[in-house]
C-alpha positions as a Markdown table, in Angstrom:
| # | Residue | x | y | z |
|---|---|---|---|---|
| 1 | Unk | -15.7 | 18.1 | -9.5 |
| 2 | Unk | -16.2 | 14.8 | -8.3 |
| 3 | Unk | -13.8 | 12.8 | -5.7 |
| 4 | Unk | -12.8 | 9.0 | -6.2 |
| 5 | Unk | -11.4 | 7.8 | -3.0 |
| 6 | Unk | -9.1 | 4.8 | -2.7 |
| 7 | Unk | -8.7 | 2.9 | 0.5 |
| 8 | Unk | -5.5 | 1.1 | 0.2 |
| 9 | Unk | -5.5 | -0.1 | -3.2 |
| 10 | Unk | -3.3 | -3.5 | -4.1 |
| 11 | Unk | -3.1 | -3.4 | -7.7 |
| 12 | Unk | -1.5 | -0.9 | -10.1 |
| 13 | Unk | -2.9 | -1.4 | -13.2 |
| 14 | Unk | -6.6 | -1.1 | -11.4 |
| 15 | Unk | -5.0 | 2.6 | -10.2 |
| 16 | Unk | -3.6 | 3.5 | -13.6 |
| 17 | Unk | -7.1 | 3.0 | -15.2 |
| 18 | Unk | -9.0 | 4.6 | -12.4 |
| 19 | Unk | -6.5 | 7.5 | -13.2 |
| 20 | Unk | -7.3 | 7.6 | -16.5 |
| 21 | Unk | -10.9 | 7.6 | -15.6 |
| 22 | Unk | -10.5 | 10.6 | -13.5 |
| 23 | Unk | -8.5 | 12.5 | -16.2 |
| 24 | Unk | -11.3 | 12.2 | -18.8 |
| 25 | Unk | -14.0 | 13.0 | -16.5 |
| 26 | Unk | -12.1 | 15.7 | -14.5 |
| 27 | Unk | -12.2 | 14.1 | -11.4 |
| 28 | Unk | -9.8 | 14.3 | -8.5 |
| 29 | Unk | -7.7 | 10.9 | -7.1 |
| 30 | Unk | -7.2 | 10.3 | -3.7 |
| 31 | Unk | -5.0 | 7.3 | -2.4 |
| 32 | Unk | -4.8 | 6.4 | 1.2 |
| 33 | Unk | -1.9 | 4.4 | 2.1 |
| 34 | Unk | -0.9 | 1.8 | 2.0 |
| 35 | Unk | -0.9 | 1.4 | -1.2 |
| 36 | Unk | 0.2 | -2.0 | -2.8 |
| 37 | Unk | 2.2 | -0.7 | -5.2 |
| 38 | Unk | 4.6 | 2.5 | -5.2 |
| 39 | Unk | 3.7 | 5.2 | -7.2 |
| 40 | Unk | 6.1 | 5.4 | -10.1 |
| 41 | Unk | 5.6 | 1.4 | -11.4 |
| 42 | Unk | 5.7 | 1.0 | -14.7 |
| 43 | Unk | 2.4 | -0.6 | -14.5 |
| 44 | Unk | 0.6 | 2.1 | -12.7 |
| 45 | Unk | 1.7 | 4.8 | -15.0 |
| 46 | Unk | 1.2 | 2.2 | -18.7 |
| 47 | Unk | -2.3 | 1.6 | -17.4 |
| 48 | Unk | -3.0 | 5.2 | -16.9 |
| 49 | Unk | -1.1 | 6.2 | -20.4 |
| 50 | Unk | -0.2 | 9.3 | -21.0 |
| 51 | Unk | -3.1 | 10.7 | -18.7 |
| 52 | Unk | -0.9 | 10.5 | -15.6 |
| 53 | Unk | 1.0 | 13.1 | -15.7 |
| 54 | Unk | -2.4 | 15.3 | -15.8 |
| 55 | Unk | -3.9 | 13.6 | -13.4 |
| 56 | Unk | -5.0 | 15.5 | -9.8 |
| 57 | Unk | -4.0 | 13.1 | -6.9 |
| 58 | Unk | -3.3 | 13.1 | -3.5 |
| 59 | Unk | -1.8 | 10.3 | -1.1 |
| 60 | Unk | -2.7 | 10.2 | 2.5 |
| 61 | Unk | -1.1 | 8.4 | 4.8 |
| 62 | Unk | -4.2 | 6.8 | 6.4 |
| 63 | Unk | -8.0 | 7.3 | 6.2 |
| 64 | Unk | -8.0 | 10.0 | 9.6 |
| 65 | Unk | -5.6 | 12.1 | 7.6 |
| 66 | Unk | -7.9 | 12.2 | 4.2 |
| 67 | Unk | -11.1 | 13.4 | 6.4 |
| 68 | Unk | -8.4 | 16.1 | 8.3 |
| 69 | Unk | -7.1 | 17.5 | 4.6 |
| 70 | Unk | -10.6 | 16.9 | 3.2 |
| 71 | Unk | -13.1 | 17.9 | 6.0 |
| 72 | Unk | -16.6 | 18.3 | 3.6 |
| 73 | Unk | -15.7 | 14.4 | 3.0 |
| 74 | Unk | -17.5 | 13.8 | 6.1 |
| 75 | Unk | -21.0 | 15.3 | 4.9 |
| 76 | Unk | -20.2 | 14.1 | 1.0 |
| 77 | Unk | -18.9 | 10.7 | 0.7 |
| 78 | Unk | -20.7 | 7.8 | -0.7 |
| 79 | Unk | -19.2 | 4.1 | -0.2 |
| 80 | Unk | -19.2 | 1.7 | -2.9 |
| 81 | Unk | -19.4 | -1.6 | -1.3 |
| 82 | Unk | -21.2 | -5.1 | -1.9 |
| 83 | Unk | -22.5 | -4.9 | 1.7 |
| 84 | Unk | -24.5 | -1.3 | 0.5 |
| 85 | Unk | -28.1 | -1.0 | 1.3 |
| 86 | Unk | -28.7 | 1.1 | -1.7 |
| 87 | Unk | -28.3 | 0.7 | -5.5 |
| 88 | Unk | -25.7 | 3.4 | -6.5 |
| 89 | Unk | -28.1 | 4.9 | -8.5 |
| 90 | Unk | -30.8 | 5.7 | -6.1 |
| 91 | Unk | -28.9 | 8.2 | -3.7 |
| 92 | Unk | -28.8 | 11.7 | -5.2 |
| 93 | Unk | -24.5 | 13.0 | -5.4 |
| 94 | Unk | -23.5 | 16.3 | -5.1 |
| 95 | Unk | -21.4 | 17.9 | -7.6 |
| 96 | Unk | -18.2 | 17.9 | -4.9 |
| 97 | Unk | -19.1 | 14.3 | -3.5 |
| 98 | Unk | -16.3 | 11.6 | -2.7 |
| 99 | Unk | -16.8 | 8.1 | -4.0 |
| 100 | Unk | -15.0 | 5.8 | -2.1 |
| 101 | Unk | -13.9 | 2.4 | -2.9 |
| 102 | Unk | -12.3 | -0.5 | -0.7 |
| 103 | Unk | -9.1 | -2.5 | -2.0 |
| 104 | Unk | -9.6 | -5.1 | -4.4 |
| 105 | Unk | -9.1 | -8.2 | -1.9 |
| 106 | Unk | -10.8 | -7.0 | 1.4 |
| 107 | Unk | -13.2 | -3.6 | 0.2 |
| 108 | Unk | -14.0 | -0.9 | 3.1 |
| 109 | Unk | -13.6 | -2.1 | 6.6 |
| 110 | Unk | -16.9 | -2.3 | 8.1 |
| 111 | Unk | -16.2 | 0.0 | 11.3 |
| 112 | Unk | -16.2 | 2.7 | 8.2 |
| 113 | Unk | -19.0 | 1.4 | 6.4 |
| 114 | Unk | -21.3 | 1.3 | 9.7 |
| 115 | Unk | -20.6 | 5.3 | 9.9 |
| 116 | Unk | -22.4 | 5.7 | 6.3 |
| 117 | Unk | -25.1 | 3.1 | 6.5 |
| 118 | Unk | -27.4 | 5.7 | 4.7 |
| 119 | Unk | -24.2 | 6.8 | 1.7 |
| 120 | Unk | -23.3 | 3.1 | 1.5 |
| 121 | Unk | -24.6 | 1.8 | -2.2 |
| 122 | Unk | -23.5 | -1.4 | -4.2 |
| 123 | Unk | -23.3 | -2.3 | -8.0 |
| 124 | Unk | -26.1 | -4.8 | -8.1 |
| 125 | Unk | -24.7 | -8.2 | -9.3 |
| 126 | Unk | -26.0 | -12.1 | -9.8 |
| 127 | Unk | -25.7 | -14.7 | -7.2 |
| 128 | Unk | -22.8 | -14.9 | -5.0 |
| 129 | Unk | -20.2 | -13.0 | -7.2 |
| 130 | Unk | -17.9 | -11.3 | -4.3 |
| 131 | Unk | -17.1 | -8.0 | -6.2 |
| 132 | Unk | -16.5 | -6.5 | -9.9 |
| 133 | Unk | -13.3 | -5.2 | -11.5 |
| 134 | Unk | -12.5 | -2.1 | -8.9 |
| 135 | Unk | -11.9 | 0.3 | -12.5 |
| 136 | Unk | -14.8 | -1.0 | -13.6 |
| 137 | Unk | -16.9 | -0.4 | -10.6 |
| 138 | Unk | -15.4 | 3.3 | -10.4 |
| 139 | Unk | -16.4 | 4.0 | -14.1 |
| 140 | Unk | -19.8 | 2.6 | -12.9 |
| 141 | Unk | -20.3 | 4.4 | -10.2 |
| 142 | Unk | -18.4 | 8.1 | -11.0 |
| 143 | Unk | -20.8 | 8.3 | -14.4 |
| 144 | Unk | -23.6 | 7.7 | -12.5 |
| 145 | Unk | -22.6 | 10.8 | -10.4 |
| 146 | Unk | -22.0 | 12.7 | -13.1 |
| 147 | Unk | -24.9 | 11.9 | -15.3 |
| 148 | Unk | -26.8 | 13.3 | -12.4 |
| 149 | Unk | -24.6 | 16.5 | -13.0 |
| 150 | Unk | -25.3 | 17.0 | -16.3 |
| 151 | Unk | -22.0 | 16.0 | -17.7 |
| 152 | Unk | -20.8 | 19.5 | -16.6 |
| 153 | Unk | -18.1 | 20.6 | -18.9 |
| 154 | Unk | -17.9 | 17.2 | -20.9 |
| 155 | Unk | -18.1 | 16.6 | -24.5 |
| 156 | Unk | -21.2 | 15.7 | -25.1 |
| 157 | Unk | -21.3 | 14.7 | -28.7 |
| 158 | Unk | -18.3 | 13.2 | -31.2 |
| 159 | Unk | -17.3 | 13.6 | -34.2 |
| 160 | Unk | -15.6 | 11.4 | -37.1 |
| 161 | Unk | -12.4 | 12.1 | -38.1 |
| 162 | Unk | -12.5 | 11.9 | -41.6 |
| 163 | Unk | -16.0 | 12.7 | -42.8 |
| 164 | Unk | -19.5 | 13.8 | -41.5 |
| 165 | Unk | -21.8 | 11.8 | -39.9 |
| 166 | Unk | -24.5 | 13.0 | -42.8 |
């Protein structure tokens, strides 16, 4: 099971698809406060659908109490930032790895980002463009990790709803 880590995240709908993301992918949420937005908006929960509600989170109250309640985060966890030194898809994840993103206006302070120099990896982009979409750099990122995995447990192959694919 893989971990997407929030630091501090501003915007709810961002959340509410990353929560969806984790839902279809089996994936675990963690939220380290503070967050922009409280937890039962409207926004949060529309953006996230009907997932929500089946969604695995956890809120911390600040990053030293996610490494104390998560303690194999310190040998596992990856930071997604556009200061990385490596592509995200040249460092190999463990199945249990955490995934951490920054918030959308600032990303991950760099006293945390100079403790992972070797786990730090960026989405590359063109030119000077400060960041992606934070739900679309999670999707990025987590499928990477779990392409690497296999796809454990995930449907693989769809079907059509009213008629074969012959």
């Amino acid at each position: 099971m893989m971990n997407i880590v929030l630091l501090e995240p501003e915007m709810p709908a961002n959340t509410g698809n990353i929560g969806r993301t984790c839902v279809a992918t089996g994936s675990r949420l963690h939220l380290i406060e503070p967050l922009g937005f409280k937890i039962n908006e409207k926004s949060l929960k529309r953006a996230g659908l009907d997932y929500w509600n089946s969604l695995d989170v956890t809120v911390y109250d600040n990053y030293e109490d996610f490494l104390e309640e998560n303690p194999r985060a310190r040998e596992r966890l990856y930071m997604a930032t556009t200061k990385g030194l490596n592509v995200y898809t040249e460092v190999s994840y463990e199945p249990d790895a955490y995934i951490m993103f920054g918030k959308e206006s600032a990303g991950i302070p760099e006293e945390i980002l100079a403790a992972h120099k070797d786990t730090a990896v960026r989405i590359p982009m063109i030119g000077e463009i400060r960041s992606l979409n934070l739900a679309n750099s999670v999707a990025v990122v987590l499928y990477e990790a779990l392409r690497q995995q296999g796809f454990g447990g995930m449907t693989l192959q769809g079907k059509l709803r009213s008629r074969d694919w012959q």
